[in-house]
MARDRENDREN-301539 format. One line per 8 residues: number of its first residue (from 0); their letters; for each residue x, y, z of N, C-alpha, C. Coordinates in Angstrom, 1 decimal, always signed. Atoms other than C-alpha are relative to their C-alpha. Layout:
REM MARDRENDREN-301539
NUM> A> X Y Z X Y Z X Y Z ~ ...
REM end
This chain:
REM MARDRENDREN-301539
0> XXXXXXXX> +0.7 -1.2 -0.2 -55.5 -140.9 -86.7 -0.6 +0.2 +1.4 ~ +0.9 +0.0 -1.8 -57.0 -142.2 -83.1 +1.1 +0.6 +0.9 ~ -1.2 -0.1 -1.3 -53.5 -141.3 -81.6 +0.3 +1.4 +0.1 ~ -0.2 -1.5 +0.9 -53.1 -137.6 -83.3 -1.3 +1.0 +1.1 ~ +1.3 -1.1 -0.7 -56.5 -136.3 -81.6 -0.1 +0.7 +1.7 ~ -0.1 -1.1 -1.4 -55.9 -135.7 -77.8 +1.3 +0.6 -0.2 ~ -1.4 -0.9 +0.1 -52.3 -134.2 -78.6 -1.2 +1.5 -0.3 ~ +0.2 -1.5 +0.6 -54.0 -131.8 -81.1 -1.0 +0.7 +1.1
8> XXXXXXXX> +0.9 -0.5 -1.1 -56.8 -131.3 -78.1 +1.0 +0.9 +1.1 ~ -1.2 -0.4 -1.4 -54.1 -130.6 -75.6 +0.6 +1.1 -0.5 ~ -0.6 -1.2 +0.7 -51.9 -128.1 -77.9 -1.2 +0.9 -0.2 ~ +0.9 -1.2 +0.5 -55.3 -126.1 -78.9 -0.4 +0.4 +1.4 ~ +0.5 -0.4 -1.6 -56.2 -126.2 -74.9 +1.1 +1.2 +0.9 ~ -1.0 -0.9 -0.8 -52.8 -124.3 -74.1 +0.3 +1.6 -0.6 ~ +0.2 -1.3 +0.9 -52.8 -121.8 -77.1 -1.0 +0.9 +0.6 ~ +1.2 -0.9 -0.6 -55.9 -120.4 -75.7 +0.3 +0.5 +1.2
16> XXXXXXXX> -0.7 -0.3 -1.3 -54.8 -120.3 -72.2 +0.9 +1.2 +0.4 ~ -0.7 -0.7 -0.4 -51.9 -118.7 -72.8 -0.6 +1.6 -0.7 ~ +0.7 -1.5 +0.2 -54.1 -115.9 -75.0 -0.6 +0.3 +0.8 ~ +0.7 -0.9 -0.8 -56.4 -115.4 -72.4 +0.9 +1.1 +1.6 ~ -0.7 -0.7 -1.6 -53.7 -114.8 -69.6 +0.7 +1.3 -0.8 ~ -0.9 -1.5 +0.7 -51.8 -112.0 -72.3 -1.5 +1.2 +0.3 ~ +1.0 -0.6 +0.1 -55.4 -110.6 -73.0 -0.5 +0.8 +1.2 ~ +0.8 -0.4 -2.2 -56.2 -110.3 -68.6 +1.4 +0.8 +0.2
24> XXXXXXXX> -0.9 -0.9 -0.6 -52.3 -108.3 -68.3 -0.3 +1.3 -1.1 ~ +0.1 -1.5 +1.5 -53.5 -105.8 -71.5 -1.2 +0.7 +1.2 ~ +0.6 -0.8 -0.3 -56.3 -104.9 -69.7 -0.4 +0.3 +1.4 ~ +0.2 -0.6 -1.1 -55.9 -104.6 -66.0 +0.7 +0.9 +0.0 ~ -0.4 -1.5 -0.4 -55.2 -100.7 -64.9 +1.5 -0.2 +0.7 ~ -1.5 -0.5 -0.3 -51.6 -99.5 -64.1 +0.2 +0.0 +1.5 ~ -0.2 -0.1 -1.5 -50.5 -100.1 -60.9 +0.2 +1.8 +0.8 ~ -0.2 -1.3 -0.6 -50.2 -96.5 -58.6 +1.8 -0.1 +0.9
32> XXXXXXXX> -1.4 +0.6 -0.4 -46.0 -96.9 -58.1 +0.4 +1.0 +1.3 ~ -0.2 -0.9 -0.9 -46.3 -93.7 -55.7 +0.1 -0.6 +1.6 ~ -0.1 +0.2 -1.4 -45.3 -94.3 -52.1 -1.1 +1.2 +0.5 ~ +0.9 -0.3 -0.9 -48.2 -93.6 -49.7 +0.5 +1.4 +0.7 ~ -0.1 -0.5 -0.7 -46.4 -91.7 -47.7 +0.4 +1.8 -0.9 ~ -0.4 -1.3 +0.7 -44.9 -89.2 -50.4 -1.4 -0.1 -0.3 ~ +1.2 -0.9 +1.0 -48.3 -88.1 -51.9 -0.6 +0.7 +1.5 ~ +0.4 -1.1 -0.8 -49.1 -87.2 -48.6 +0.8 +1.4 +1.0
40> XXXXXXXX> -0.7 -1.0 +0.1 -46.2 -85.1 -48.0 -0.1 +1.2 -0.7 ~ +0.1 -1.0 +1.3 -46.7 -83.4 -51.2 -1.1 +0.8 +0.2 ~ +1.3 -0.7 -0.2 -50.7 -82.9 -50.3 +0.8 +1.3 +1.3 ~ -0.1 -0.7 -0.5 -49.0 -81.4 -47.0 +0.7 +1.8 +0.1 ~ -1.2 -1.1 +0.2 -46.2 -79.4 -48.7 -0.8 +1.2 -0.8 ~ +0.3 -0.8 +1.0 -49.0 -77.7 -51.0 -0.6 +1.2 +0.7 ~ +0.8 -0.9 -0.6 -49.6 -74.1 -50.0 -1.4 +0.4 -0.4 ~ +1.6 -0.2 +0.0 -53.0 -73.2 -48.8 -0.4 +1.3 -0.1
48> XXXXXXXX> +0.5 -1.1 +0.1 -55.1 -70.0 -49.9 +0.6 +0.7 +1.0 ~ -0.1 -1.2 -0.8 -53.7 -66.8 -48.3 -0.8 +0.7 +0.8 ~ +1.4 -1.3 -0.2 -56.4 -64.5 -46.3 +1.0 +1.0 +0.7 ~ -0.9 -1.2 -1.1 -54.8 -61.0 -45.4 -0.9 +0.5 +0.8 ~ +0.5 -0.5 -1.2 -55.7 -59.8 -42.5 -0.4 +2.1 -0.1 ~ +0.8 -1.4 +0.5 -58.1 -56.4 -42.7 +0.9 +0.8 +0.2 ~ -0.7 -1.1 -0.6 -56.1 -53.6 -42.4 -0.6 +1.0 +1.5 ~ +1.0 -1.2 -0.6 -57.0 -51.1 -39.4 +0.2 +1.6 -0.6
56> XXXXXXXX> -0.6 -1.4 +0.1 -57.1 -47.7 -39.8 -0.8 +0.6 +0.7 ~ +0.5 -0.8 -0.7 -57.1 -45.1 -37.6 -1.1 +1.1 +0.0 ~ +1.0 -0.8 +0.4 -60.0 -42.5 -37.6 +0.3 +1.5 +0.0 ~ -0.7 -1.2 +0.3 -59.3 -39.4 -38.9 -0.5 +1.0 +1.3 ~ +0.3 -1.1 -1.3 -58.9 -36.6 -36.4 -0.1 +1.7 -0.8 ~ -0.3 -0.8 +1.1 -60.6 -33.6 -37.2 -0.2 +0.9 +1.2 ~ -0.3 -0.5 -0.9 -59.5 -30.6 -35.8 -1.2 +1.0 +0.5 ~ +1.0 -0.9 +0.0 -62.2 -28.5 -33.9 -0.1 +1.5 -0.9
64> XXXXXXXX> -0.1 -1.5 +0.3 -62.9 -25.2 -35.5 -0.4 +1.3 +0.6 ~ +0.7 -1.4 -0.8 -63.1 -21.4 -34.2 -1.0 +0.6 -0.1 ~ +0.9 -0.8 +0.2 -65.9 -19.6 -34.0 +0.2 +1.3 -0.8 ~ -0.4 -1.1 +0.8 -66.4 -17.6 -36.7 -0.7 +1.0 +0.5 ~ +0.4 -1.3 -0.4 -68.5 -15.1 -35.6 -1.2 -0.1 +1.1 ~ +1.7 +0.8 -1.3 -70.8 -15.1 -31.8 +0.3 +1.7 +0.2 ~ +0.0 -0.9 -0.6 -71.3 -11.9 -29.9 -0.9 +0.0 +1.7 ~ +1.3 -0.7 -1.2 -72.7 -11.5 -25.9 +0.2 +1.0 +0.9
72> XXXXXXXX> +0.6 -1.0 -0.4 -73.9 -9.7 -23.7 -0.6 -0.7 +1.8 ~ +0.2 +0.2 -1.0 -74.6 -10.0 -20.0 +0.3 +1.0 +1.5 ~ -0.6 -0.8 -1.6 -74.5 -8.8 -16.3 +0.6 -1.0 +0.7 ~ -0.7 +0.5 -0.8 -71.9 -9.9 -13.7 -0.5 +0.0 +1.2 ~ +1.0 +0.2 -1.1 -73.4 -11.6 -10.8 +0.6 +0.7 +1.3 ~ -1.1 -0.8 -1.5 -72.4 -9.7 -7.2 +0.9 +1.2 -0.6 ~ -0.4 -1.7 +0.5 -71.3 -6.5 -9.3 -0.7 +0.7 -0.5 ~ +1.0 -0.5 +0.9 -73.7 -5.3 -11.2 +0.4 +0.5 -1.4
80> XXXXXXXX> -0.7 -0.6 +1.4 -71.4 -4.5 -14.0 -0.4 -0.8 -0.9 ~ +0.0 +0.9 +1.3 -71.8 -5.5 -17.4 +1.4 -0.3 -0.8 ~ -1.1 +0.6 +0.6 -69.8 -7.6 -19.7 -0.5 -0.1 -1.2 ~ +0.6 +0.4 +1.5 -69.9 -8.3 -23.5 +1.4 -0.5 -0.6 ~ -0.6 +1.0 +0.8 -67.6 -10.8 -25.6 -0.2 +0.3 -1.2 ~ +0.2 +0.4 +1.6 -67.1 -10.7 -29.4 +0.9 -0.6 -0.3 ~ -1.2 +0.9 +0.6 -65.4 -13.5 -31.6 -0.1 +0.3 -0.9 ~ +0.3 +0.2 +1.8 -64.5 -13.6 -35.1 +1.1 -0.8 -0.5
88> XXXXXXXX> -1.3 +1.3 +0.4 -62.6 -16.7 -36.5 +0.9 -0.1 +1.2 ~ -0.9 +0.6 -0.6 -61.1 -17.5 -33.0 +0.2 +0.6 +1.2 ~ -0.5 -1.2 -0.7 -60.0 -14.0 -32.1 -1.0 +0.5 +0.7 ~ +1.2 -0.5 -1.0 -61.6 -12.8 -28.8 +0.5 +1.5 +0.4 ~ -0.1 -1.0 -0.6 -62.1 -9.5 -27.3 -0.9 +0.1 +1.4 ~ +1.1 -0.1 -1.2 -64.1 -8.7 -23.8 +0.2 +1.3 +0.8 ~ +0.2 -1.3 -1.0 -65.3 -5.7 -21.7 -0.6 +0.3 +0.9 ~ +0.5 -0.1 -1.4 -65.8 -5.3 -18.3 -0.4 +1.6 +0.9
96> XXXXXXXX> +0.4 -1.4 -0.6 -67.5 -1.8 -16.9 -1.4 +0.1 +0.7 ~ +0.9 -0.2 -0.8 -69.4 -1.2 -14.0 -0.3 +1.9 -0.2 ~ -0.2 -1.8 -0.1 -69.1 +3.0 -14.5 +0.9 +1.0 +0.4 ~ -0.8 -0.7 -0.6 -66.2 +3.3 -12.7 +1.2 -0.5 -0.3 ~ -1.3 +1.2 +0.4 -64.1 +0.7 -13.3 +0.0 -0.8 -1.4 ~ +0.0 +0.6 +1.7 -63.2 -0.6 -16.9 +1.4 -1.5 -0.3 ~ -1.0 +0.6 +0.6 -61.2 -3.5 -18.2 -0.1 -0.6 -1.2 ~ +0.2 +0.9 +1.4 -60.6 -4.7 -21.6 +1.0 -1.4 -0.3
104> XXXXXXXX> -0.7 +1.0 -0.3 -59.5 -8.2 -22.4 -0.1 -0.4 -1.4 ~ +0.1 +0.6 +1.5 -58.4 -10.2 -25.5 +0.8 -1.2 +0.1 ~ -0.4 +1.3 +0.3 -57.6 -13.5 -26.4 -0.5 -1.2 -1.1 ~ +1.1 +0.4 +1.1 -59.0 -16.2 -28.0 -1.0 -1.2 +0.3 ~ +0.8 +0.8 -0.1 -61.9 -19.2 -28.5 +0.8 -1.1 -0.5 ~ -0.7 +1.2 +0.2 -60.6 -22.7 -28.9 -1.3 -1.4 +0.2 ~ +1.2 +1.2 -0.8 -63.6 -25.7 -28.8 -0.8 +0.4 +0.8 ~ +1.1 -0.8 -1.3 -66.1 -23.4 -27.1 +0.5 +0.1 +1.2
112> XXXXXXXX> -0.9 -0.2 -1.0 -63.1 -22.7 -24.9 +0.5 +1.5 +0.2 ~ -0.4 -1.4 +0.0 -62.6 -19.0 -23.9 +0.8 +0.6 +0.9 ~ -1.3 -0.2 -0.9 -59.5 -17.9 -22.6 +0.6 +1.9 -0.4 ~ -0.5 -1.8 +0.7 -58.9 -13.5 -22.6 +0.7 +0.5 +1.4 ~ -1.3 -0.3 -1.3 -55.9 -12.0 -20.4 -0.5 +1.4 -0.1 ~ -0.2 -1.6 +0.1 -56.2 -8.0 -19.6 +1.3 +0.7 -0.7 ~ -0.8 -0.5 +0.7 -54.9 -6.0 -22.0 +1.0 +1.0 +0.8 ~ -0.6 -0.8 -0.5 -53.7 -3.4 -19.6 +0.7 -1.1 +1.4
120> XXXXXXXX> -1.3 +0.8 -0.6 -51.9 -6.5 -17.4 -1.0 -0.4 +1.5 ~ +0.4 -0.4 -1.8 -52.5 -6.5 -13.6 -0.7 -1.7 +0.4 ~ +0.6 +1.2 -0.3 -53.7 -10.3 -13.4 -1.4 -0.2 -0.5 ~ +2.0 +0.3 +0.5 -57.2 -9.6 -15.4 -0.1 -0.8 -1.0 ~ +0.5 +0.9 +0.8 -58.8 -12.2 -17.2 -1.5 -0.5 +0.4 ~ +1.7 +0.0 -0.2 -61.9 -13.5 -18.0 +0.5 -2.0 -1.3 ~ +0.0 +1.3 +0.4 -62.3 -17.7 -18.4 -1.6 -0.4 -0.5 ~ +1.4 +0.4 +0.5 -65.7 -19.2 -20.3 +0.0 -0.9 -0.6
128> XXXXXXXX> +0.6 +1.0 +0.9 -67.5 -22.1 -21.5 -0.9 +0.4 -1.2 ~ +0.9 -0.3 +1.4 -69.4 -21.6 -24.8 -1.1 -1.4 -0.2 ~ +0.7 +1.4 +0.5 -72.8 -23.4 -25.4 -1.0 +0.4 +0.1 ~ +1.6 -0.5 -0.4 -76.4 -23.0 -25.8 -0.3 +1.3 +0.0 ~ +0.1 -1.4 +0.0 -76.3 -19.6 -26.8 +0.7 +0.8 +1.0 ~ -0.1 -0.7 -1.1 -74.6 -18.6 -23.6 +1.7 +0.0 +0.4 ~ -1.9 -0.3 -0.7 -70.5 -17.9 -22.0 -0.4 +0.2 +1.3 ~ -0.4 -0.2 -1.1 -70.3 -19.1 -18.7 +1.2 +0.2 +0.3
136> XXXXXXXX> -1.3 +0.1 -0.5 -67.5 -18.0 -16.8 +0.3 +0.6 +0.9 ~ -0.2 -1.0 -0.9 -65.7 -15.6 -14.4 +0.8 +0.6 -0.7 ~ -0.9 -0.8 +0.4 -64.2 -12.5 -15.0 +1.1 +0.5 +1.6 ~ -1.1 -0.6 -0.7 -61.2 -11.2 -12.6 +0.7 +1.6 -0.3 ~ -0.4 -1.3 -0.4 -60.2 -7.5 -12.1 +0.2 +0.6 +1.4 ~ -0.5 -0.4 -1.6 -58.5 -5.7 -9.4 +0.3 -0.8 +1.2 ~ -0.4 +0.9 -1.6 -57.9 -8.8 -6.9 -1.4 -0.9 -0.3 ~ +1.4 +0.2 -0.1 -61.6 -9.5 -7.7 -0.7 -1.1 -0.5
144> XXXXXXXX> +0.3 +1.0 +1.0 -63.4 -12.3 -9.2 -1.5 -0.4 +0.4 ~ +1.2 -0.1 +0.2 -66.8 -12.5 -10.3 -1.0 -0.7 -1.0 ~ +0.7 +0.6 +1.6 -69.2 -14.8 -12.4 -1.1 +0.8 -0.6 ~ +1.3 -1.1 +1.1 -71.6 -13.8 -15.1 -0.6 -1.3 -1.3 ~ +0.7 +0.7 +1.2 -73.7 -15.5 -17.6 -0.8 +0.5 -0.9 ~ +0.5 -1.7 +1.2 -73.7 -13.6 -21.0 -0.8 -0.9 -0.8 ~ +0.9 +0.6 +0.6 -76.6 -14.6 -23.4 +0.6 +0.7 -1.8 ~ -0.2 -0.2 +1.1 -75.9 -14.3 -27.7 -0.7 +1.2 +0.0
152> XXXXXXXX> +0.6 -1.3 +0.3 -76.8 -10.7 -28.7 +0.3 +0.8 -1.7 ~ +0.4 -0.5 +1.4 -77.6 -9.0 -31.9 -0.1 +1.7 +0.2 ~ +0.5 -1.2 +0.1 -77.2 -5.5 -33.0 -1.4 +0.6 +0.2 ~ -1.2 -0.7 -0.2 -77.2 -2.9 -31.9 +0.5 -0.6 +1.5 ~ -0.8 +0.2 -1.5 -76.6 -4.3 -28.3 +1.8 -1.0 -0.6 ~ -1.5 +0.4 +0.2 -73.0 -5.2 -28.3 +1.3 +1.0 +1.1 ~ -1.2 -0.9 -0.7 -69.7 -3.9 -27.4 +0.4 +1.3 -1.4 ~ -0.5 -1.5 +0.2 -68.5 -0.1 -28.7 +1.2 +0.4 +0.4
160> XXXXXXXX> -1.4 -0.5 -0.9 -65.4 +1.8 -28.4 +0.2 +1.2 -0.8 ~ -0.3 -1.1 +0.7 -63.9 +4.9 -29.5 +1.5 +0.6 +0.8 ~ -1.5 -0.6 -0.9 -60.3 +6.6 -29.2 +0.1 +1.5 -1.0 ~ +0.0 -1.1 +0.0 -59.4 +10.4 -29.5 +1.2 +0.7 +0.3 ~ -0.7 -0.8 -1.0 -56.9 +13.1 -28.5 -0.5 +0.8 +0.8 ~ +0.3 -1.4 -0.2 -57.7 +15.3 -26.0 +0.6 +0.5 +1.2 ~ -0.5 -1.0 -0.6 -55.6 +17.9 -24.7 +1.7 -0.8 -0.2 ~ -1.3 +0.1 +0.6 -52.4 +16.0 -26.4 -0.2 -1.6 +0.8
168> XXXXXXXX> -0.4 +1.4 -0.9 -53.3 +12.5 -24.0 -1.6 -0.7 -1.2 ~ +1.0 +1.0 +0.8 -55.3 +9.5 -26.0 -1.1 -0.4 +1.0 ~ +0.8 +0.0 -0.7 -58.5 +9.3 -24.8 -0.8 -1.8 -0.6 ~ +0.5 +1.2 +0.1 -60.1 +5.7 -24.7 -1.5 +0.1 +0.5 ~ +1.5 +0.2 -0.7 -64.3 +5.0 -24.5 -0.4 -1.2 +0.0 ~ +0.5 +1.1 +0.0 -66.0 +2.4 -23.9 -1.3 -0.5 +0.2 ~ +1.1 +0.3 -0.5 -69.7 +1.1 -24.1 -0.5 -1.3 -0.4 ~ +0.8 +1.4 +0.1 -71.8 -2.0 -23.6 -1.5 +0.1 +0.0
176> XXXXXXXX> +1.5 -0.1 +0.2 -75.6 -1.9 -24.7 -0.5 -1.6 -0.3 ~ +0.3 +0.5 -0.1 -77.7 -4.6 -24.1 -1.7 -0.1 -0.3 ~ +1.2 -0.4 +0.5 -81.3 -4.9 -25.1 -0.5 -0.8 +0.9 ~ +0.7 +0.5 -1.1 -83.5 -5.8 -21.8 -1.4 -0.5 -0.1 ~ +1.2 +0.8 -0.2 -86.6 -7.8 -21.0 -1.2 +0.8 -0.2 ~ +0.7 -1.4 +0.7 -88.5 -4.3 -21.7 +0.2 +0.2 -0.4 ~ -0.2 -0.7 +0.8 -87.5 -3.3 -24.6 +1.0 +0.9 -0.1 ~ -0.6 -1.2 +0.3 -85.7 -0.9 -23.9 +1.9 -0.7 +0.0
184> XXXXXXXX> -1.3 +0.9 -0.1 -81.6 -1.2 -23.5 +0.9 +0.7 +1.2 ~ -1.6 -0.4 -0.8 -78.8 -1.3 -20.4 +1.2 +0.6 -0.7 ~ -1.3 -0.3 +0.9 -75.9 +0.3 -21.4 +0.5 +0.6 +1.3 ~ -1.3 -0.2 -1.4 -72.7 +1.3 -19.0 +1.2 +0.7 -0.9 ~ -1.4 -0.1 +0.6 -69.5 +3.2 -20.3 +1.1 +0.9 +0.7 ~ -1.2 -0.6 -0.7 -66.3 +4.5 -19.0 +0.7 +1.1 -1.3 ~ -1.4 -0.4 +0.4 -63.5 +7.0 -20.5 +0.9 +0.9 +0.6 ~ -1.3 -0.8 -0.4 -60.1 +7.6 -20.1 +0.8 +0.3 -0.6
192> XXXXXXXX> -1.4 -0.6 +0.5 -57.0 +9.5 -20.9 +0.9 -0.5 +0.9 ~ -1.0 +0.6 -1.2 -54.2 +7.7 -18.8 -1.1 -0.4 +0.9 ~ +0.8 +0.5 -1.1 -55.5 +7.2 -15.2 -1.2 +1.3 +0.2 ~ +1.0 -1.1 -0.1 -57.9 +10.7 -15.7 -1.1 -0.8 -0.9 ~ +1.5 -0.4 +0.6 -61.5 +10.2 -16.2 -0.7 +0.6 -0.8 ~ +1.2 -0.8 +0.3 -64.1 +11.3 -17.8 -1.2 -0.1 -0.3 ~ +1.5 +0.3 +0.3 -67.7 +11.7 -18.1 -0.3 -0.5 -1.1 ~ +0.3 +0.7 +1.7 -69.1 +9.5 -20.9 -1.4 +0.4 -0.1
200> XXXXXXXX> +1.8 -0.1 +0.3 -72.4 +10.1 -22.4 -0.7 -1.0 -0.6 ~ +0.7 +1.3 +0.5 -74.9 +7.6 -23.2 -0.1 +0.0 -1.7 ~ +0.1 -0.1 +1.4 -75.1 +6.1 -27.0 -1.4 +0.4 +0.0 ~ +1.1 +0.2 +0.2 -77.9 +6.5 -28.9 -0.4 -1.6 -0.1 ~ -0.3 +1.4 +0.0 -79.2 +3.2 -28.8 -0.6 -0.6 -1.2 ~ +1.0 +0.7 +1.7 -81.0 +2.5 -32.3 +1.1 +0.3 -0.6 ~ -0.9 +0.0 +1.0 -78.1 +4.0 -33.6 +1.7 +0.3 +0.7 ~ -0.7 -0.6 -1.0 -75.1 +3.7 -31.3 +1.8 +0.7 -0.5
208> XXXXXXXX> -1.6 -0.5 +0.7 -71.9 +4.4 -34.3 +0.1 +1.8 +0.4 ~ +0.4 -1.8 -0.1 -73.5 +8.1 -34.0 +0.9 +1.0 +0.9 ~ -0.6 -0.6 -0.8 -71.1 +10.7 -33.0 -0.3 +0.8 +1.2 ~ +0.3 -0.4 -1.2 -71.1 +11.7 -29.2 +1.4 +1.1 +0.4 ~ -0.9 -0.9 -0.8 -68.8 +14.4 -27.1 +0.2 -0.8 +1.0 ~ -0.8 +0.4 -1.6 -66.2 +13.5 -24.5 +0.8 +1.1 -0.1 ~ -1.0 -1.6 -0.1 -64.7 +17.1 -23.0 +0.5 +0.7 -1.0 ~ +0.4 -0.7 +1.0 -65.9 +18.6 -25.6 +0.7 -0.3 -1.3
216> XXXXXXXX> -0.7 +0.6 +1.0 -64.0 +16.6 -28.1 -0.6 -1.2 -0.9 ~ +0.6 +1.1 +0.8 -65.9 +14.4 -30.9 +0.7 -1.0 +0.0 ~ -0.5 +1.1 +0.4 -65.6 +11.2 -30.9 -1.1 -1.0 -0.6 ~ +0.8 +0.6 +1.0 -66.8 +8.6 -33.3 +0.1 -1.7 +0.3 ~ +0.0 +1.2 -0.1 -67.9 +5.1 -32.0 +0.3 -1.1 -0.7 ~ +0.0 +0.8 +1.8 -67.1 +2.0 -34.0 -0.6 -1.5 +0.8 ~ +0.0 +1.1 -0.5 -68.6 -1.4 -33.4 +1.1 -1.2 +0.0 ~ -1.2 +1.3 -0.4 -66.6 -4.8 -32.6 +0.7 -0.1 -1.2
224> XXXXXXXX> -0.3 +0.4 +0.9 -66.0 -5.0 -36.1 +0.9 +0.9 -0.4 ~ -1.2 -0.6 +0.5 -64.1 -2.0 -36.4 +0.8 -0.1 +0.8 ~ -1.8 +0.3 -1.1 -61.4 -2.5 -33.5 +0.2 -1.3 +0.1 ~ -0.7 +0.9 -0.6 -61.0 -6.1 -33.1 +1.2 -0.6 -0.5 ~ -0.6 +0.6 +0.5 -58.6 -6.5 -35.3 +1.5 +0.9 +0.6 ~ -1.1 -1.0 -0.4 -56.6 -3.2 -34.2 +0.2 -0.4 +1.4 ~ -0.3 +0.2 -1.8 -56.9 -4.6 -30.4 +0.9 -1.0 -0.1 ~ -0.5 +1.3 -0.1 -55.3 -7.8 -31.5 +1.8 +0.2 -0.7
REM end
């Protein structure tokens, strides 16, 4: 029995042994079989968040608009003649009369831009800035060229007109009333039948539609609002 006891010591020393080494491969963690260098290929190959880039956009263009409705009124510096302007949505008209000399002009406003050619031709026009209640510019007639700085005006001062037969030839009038620093009002007017003359009579001026005589023939004034459309 004395010979039996370190065997069986030795055989129970190895049994255990070999359970503890099974026991230590159960429970150390999984080795990582990935090559180093592939994971970090992969990390490199993975796309990264997008950011789009802001859009621009252009800023809208907006187009000026015409004057819908101004009216002035002024004297021409170094002539003494008067002038008067009316717009309405764009469309211009303008009248130049010293008492002897007349021209009428039309065209139009663009951006407080005033551009009016003579209706009857000959090189007349009349160029102006719009602002501050006021149309600087020059007018041109006959070779001539003249500045003026017309001021906003309110009935009755304005521009007038009137047309007629008389004696078988179309008779053209023309007046500009202005309401002055006294109360009271300038006014100026021409008419003609072709290149013939004629005496014009002053409007009334509180009421200036009011029918007047030209060589002994009635005629019936109309303000801006009744010709500018027939001038155009």
């Amino acid at each position: 029995m004395s010979r039996l006891g370190p065997f069986i010591t030795l055989t129970a020393g190895a049994v255990l042994a070999a359970g503890l080494d099974v026991a230590s491969n159960n429970a150390a963690p999984a080795a990582n079989t990935t090559p180093a260098g592939t994971a970090a290929q992969e990390s490199a190959a993975a796309p990264s968040p997008s950011r789009e880039e802001p859009q621009k956009t252009e800023p809208e263009r907006v187009e000026p608009r015409p004057t819908a409705k101004a009216d002035y009124g002024g004297r021409v510096k170094g002539n003494g003649a008067l002038i008067a302007i009316s717009i309405r949505n764009g469309k211009a008209i303008g009248y130049f009369c010293d008492g002897r000399t007349e021209a009428w002009f039309k065209g139009s406003e663009t951006a407080g831009e005033l551009n009016l050619r003579g209706v009857a031709g000959g090189g007349s026009k009349v160029t102006a800035q719009l602002g501050d209640g006021q149309a600087k510019g020059s007018v041109s007639v006959g070779g001539k060229k003249w500045n003026f700085v017309a001021s906003t005006v309110a009935k009755p001062s304005g521009l007038y007109r009137a047309t007629a037969l008389v004696r078988g030839a179309k008779l053209r009038a023309g007046w500009i009333v202005i309401k002055n620093q006294n109360g009271g009002y300038d006014q100026v007017g021409a008419a003609f039948a072709g290149e013939e003359q004629f005496d014009v009579p002053r409007l009334d001026s509180e009421r200036p539609t009011s029918p007047v005589t030209v060589d002994d023939t009635t005629v019936y004034p109309k303000d801006v609002d009744g010709f500018i459309e027939e001038m155009q």
